[in-house]
LUMZA-304333 format. One record per residue (C-alpha): residue in one letter; x, y, z. Coordinates in Angstrom, 1 decimal. Example, Ala and Ser with C-alpha at 12.3 -4.5 7.8 and 13.67 -1.06 7.14 Angstrom:
residues 2
aa east north up
a 12.3 -4.5 7.8
s 13.7 -1.1 7.1
***
This chain:
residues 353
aa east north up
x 12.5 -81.0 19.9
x 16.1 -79.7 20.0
x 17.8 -78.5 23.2
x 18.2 -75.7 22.2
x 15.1 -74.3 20.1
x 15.6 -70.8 18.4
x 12.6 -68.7 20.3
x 10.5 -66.6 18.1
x 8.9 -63.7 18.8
x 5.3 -63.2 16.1
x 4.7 -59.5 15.0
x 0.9 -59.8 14.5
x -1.9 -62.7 14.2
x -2.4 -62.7 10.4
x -4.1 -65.8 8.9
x -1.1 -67.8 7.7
x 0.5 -67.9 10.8
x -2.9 -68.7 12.7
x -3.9 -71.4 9.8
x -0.6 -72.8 9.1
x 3.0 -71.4 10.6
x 2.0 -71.6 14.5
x 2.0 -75.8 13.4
x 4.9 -75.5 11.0
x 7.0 -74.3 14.0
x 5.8 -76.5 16.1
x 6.4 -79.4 13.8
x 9.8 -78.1 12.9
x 11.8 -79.6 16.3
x 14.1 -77.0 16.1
x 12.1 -73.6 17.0
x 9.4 -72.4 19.3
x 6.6 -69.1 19.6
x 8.1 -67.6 22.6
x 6.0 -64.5 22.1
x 3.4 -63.1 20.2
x 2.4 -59.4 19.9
x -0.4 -57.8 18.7
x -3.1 -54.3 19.7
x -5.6 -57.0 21.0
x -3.7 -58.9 23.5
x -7.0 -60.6 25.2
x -8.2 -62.4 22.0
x -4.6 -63.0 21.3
x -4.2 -65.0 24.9
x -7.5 -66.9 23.6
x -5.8 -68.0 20.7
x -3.1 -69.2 22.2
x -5.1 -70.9 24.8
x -7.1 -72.3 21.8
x -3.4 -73.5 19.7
x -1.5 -75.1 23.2
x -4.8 -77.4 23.5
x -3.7 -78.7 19.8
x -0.6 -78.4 18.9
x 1.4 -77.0 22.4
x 4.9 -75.3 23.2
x 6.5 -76.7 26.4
x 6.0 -72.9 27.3
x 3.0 -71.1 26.3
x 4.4 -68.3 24.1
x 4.0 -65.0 25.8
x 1.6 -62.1 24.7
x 2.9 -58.3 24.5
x 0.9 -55.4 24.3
x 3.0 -53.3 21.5
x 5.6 -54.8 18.5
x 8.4 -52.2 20.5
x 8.3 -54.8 23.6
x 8.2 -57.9 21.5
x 11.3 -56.8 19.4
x 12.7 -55.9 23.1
x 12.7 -59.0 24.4
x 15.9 -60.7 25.6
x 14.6 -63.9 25.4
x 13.4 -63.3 21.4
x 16.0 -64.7 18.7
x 14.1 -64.3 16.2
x 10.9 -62.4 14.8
x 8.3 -63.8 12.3
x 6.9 -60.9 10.5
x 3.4 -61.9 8.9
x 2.9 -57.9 9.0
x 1.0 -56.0 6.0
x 3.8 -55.3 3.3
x 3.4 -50.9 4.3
x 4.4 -51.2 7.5
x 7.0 -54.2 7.1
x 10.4 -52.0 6.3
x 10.2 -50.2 9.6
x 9.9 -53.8 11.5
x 12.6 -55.6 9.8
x 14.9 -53.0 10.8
x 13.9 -52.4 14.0
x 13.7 -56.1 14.6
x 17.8 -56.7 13.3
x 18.9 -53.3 14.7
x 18.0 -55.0 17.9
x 20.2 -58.1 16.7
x 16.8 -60.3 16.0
x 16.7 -62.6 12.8
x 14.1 -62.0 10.6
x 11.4 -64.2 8.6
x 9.2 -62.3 6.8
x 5.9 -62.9 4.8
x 5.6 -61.6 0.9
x 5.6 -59.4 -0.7
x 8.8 -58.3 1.2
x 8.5 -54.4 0.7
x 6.4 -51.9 -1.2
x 9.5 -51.3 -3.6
x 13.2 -53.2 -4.1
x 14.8 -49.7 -2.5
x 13.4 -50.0 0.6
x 13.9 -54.4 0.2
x 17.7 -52.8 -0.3
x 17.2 -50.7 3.0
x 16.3 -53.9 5.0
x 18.7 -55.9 3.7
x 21.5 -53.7 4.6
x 20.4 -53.3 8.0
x 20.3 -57.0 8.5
x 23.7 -57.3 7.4
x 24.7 -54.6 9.1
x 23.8 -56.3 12.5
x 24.6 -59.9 10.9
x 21.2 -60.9 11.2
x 19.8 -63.7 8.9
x 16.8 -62.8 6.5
x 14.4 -64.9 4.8
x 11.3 -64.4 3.3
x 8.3 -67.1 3.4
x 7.9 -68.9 0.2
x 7.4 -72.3 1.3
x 8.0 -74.3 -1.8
x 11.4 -73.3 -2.2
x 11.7 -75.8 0.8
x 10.1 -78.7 -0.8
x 12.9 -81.5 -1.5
x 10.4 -81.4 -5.0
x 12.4 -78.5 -6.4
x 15.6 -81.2 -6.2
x 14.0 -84.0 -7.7
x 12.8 -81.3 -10.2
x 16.4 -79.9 -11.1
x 17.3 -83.4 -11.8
x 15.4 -83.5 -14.6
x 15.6 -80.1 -16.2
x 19.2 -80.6 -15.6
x 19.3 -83.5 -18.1
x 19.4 -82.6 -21.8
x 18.0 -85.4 -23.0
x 14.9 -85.1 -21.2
x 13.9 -81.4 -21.2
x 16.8 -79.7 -22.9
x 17.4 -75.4 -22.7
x 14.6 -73.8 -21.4
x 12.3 -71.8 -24.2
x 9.2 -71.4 -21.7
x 7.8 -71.1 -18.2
x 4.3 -70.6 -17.6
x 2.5 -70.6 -14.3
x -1.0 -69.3 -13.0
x -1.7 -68.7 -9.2
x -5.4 -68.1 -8.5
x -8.3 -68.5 -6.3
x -11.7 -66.9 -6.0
x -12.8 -64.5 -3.3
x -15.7 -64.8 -1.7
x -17.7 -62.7 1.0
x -16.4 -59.4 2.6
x -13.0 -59.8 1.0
x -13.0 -56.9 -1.3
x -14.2 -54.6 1.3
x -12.6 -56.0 4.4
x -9.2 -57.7 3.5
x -6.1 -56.2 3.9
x -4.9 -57.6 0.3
x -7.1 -55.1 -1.8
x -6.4 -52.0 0.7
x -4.0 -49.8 -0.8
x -2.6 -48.0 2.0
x -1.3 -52.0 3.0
x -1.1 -53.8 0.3
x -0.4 -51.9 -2.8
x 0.6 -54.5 -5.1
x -2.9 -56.3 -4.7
x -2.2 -59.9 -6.0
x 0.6 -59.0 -7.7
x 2.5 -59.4 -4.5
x 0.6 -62.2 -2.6
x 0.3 -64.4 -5.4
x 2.3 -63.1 -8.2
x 5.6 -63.3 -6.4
x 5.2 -67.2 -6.0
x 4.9 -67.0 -10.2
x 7.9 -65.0 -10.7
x 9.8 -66.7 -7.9
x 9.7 -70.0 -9.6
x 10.5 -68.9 -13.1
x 13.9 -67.5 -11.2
x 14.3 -71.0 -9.7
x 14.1 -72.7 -13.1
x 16.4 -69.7 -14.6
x 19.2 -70.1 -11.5
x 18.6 -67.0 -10.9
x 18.7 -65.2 -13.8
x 17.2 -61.3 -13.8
x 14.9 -61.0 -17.0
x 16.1 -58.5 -19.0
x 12.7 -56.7 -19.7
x 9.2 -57.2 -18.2
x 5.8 -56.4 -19.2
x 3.0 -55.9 -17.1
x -0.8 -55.6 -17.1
x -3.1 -54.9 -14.3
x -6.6 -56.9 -15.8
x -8.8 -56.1 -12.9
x -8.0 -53.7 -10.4
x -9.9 -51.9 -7.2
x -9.1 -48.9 -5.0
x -6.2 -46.8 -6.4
x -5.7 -49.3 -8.3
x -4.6 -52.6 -6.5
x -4.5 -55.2 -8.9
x -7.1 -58.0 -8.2
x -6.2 -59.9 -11.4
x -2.4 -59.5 -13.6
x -0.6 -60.8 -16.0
x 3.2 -60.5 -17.0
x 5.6 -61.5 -19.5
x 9.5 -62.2 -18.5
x 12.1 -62.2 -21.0
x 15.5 -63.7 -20.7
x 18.8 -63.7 -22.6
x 19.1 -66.4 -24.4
x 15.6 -66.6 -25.7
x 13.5 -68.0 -22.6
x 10.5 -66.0 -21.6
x 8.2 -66.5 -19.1
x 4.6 -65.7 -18.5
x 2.0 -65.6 -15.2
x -1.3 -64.9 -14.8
x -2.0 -63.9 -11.0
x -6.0 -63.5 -9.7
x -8.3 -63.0 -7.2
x -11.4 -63.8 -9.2
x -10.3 -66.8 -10.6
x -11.1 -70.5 -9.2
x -8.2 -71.8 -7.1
x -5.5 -72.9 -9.8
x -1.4 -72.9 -8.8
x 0.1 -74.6 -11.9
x 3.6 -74.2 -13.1
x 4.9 -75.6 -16.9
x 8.4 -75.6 -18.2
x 9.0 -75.9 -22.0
x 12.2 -77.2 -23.5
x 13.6 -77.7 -26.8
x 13.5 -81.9 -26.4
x 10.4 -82.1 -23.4
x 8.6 -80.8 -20.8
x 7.4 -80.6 -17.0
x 4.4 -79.3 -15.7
x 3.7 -79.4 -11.7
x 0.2 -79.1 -10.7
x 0.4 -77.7 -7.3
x 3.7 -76.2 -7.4
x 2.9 -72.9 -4.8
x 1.0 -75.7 -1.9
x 0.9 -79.7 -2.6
x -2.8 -80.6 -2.5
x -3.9 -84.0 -1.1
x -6.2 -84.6 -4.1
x -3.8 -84.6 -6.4
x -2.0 -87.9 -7.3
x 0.7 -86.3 -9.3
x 3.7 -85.0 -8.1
x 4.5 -83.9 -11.7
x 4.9 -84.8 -15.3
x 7.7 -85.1 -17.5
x 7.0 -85.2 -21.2
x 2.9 -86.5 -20.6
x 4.1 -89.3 -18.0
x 2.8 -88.3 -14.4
x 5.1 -89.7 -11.8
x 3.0 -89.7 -8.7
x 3.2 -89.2 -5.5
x 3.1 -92.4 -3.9
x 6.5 -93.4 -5.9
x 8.0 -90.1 -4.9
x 9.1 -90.9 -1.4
x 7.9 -87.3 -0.7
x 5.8 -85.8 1.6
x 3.2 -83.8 -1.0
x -0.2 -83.6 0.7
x -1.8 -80.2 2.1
x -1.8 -81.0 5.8
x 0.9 -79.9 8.1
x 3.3 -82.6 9.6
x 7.1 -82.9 10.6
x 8.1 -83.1 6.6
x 5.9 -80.2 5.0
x 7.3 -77.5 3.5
x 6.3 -75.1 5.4
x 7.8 -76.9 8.9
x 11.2 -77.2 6.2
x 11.7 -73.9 6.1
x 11.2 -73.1 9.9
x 13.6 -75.8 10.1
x 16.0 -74.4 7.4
x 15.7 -71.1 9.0
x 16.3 -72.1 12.7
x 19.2 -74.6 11.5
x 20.7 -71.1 9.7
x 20.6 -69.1 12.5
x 22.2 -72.0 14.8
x 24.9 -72.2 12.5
x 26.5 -68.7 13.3
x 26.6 -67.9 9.7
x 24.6 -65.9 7.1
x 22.6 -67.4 4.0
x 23.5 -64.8 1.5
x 21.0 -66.4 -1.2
x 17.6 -66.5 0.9
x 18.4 -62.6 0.8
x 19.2 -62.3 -2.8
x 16.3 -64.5 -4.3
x 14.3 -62.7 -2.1
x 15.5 -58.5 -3.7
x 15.1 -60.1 -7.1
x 11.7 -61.4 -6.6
x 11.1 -58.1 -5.7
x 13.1 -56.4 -8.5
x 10.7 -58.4 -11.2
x 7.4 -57.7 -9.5
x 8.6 -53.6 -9.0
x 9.5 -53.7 -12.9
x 5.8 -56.0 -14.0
x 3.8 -53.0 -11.9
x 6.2 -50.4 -13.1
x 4.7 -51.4 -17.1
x 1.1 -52.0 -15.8
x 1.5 -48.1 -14.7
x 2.8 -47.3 -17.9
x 0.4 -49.1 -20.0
x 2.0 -52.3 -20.6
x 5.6 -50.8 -21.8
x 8.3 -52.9 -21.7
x 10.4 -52.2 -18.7
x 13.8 -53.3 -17.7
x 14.3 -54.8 -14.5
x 16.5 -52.4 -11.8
***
């Protein structure tokens, strides 16, 4: 642990910080929970209790009653947001009007204007922001760049295809928060399909599509969309397609198609222990043992999701802004708006604002 660990303040218990992010911190050397908040504050001590017998703070993170005293505390630096998307905007400014960085879970905002509105404020009170897509931490992506960054190998990009799935079971379409309108309006559009359209951005550098399509397959309650699929298209010929579901077995594959090869990543959203293969280039699996890489589902010291507490921390030691985290974050956001914008309208092509 540093001397000097950034102190994080949680908004909220939701189930990626309780199954993975309380760890990821810990692991990360560089941060600490310094307080939680949340409207059941007994169960929430309980938890705690439960997490410092496993996987302790030197200090046992502190527990507030409302989110207005945890974004109030002097001793927070920074506040974890793992919030339903509705209610996010008024947290992450809140949270940097009171000089607090921000992390924030996905999808960011209901819509890129109020993602604009946040962002502002954050630089307005030069505050970093970042939201919490794990893999764009993984030292993978490097290795992968490497090789889509040698023509001989993969060559321009025509295609990118990915598919992020898994099948709900139980209560979930009556009780979760991810098929509830009023919370999550983008349905798995946002919670899945945002790690789809965030890595065909990666592969692109960047680049905005010029037009989307959208369609909502299977949708529930107004409707969120329980199962999509879009279509991306570039200039320069490159398109890109995802299919996002919630009634599909688990899946979270990503392909990339070029003119002299390909790559195809297996696990590209969360690297599963059972699978071998870090990735293949042109039908030859380099696996994960040769990799040098940490690639396996539990959380340790080098998983992606203790790199980017790590990244984040190390950003807001540095005294300086990362502009990018902000700007792959609005045009994630940007390309999801636009895919729901033309499952609204039927499926018409819409152009990305």
């Amino acid at each position: 642990m540093t001397s000097n660990p950034v102190r994080i303040g949680v908004l909220g218990a939701a189930s990626i910080f309780r199954r993975k992010n309380w760890q990821a911190i810990q692991c990360s050397g560089h941060a600490v929970v310094a307080a939680l908040a949340t409207r059941d504050p007994a169960r929430t001590r309980q938890f705690i209790a439960e997490r410092q017998a496993e996987a302790p703070f030197q200090a046992a993170p502190r527990v507030h009653d409302s989110y207005e005293a945890l974004i109030a505390d002097s001793g927070i630096e920074a506040v974890y947001l793992p919030l339903p998307t509705a209610p996010r905007k008024e947290w992450v400014i809140r949270a940097a009007e009171a000089g607090k960085h921000v992390i924030s879970e996905k999808p960011c905002a209901v819509s890129a204007a109020d993602l604009r509105e946040m962002l502002a404020a954050c630089r307005r009170h030069r505050v970093q922001f970042m939201d919490g897509v794990m893999f764009m931490h993984n030292p993978r992506l490097d290795r992968l760049r490497a090789v889509l960054d040698d023509p001989g190998r993969i060559g321009a990009v025509r295609r990118i295809t990915s598919d992020f799935s898994f099948l709900a079971t139980g209560d979930f379409h009556e009780r979760n928060i991810r098929v509830q309108a009023a919370l999550e309006p983008s349905g798995c559009l946002g919670d899945l399909g945002w790690y789809c359209v965030r890595f065909s951005l990666w592969v692109m550098r960047g680049q905005l599509p010029r037009q989307v399509t959208g369609r909502i397959l299977t949708g529930s309650n107004g409707p969120v969309p329980l199962e999509f699929s879009g279509e991306l298209f570039f200039d320069g010929s490159a398109s890109a397609g995802f299919h996002c579901s919630f009634l599909a077995a688990i899946q979270q594959w990503a392909t990339i198609s070029g003119v002299n090869g390909t790559v195809r990543v297996p696990d590209f959203v969360l690297p599963h222990t059972d699978n071998e293969v870090a990735w293949t280039v042109n039908y030859q699996p380099v696996r994960k043992a040769d990799t040098g890489l940490y690639l396996d589902t539990p959380t340790t010291a080098r998983s992606q999701e203790t790199l980017m507490f790590r990244n984040f921390a190390d950003q807001v030691r540095s005294g300086t802004l990362n502009d990018e985290w902000a700007e792959a974050a609005l045009k994630t956001q940007q390309v999801v708006d636009a895919c729901a914008a033309s499952a609204r309208a039927g499926g018409r092509m819409e152009a990305v604002v």
